[in-house]
N, C-alpha and C positions, 0 to 999 in steps of 0.2 A: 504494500500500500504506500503511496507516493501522494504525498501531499506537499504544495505549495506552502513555503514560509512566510509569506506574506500576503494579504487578501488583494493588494490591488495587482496582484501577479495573476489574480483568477478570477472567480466569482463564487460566493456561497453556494448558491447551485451546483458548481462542480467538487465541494468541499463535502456537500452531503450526497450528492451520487455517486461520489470514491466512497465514503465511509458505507452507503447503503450495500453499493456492491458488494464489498468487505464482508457484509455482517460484521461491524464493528462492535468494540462492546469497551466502552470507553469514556472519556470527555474529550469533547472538540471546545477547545477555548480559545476567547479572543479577543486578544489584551491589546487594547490603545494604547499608543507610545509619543503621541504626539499631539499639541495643542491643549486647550483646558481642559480635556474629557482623558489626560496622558493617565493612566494605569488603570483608569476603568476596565474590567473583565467582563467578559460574560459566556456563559457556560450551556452547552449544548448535550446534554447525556445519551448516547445510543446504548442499547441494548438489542442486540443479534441485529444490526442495520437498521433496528427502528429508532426514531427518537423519541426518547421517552417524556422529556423534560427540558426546556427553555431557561434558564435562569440568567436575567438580563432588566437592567430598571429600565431599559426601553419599553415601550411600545403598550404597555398595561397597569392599570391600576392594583394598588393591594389587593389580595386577597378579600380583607375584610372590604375593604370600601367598592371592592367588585361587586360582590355578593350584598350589596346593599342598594350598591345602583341598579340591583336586577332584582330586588324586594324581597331576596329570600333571608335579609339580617335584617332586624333592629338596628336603627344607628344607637339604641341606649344599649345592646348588646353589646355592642362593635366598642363600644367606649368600657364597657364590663369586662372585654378580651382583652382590652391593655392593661388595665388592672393585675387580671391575673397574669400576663406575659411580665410583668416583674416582679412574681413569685416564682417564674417557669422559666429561665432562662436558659435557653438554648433549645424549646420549643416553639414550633412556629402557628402562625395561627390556623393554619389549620391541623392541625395533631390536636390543637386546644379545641376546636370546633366539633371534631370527630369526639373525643375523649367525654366531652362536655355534651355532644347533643342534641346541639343546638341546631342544625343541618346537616340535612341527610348526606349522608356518603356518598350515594349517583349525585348529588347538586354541588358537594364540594371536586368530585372525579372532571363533572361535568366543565365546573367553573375553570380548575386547575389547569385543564384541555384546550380551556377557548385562551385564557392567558397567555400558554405558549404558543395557540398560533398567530396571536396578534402582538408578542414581542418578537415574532422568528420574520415577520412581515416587517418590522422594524430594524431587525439588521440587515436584512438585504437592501436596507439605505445604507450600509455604509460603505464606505469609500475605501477605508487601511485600515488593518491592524494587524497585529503577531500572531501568527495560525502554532498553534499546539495542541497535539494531541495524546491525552497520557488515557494508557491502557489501563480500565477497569478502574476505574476510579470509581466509589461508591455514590448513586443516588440521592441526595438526601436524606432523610428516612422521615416517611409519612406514614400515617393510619391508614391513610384513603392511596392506594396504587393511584395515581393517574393512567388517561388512554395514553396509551404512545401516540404519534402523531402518523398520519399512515403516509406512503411516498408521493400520494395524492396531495396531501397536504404541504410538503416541505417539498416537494420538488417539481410536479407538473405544472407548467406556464410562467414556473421562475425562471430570471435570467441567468444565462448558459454561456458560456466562453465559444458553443459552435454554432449560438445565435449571431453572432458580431459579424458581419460582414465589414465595416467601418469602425473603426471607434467612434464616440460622441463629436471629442474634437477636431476630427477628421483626421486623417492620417493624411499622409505625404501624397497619395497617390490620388487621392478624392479630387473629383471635382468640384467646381466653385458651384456649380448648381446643388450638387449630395450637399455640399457645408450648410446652403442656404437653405436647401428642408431638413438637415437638421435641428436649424436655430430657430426655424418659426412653424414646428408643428405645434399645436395649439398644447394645453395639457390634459385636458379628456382623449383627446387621440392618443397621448404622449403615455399614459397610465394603463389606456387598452393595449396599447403596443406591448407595455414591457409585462402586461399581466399573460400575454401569450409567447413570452419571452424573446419579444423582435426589436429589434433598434426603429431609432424615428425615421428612418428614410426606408422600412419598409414598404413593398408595393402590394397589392391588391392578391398578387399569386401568392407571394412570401404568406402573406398571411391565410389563406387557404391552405398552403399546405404545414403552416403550424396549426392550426386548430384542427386538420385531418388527424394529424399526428396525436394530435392531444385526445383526441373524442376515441382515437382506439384506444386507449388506455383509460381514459375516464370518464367513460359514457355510463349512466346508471346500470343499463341493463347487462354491465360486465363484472357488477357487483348484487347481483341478486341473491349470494348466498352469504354475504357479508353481516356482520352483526348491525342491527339496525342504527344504533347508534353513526356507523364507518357509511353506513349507507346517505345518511341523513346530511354527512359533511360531503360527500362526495355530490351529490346531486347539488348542494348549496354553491361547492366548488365549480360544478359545468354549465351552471346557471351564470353564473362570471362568466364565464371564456364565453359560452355561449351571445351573451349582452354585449362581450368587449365584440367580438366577431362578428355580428349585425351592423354594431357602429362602423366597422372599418371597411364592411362592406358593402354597407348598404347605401 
């Protein structure tokens, strides 16, 4: 297994389709070196190529303050959990949630699932950091398992290193016309593009034949034996590609 030492030498997408191939069973981390955000981490946990776990202050609210923007806490709870979290230190809030009661176990598994797919949507905005990966490194330890996140989720319609035809800032060879759709694709077009993992100067075929590509792999009816839950994110996922793909081509 060959991974790149630094991210803007690749793309996350190809950082978890080497580990997925692998069946990795590990931590992917990735430490900032540079500017005010310099030694921020954040930690990606696979287990046999799946990802089980996101940990990163991108892209998601707390725990408690999740579960409360979606009504299944009390905010007088949620202020009752801090309390006890400095009698419990080195427990998190949810090992206290599960322990205590207070939220069902599918609603904290469930919550904990959507948290890392919307901070793992949050690094694939970045730009550089230090790629390391240490084998077997333990999980946190929870009451409540989390879902892993399925390759539907961390890697269909994300950006790919063999989507690039151009870099953004044009490379050496580009024309002056490629440069100038680069710079003024609008950003609703700019956000369907990269959700079907194409740069902005893609044309009308490119993008046909990435959502062909995509729809064999995550069309519903290729998950009909899947646990309802994986089904539910999957169909939610080709509903995106689907929407970006109307846009681009209709």
């Amino acid at each position: 297994m060959n991974l790149s030492g630094r991210l803007a030498l690749t793309t996350l997408g190809d950082l978890l389709g080497t580990l997925y191939r692998a069946d990795a069973r590990g931590t992917l981390e990735l430490t900032e070196d540079a500017g005010p955000t310099a030694g921020r981490v954040h930690r990606l946990h696979f287990e046999s190529g799946r990802l089980r776990l996101v940990e990163s202050p991108l892209g998601a609210k707390r725990l408690g303050d999740f579960l409360v923007s979606k009504g299944q806490l009390s905010r007088l709870r949620q202020f009752e959990l801090l309390s006890f979290l400095d009698d419990n230190s080195g427990k998190t809030i949810g090992q206290l949630l599960a322990e205590l009661q207070w939220v069902a176990p599918g609603v904290i598994r469930d919550a904990t699932h959507e948290q890392s797919t919307q901070r793992l949507s949050a690094l694939y905005q970045l730009t550089d950091a230090r790629v390391t990966f240490r084998l077997a490194r333990p999980v946190p330890a929870q009451l409540v398992s989390p879902l892993p996140l399925t390759p539907e989720e961390f890697l269909h319609g994300r950006p790919r290193s063999r989507d690039r035809k151009f870099a953004v800032d044009a490379s050496p060879g580009c024309s002056d016309a490629q440069e100038s759709a680069v710079r003024h694709v609008d950003p609703t077009r700019r956000r369907a593009l990269l959700l079907l993992g194409l740069e902005p100067h893609a044309d009308t075929a490119d993008v046909k034949r990435a959502f062909r590509r995509i729809a064999a792999k995550l069309h519903p009816d290729r998950h009909l034996v899947a646990p309802e839950r994986q089904q539910e994110l999957v169909r939610e996922r080709f509903a995106q590609m689907t929407q970006a793909y109307h846009l681009l081509t209709g």
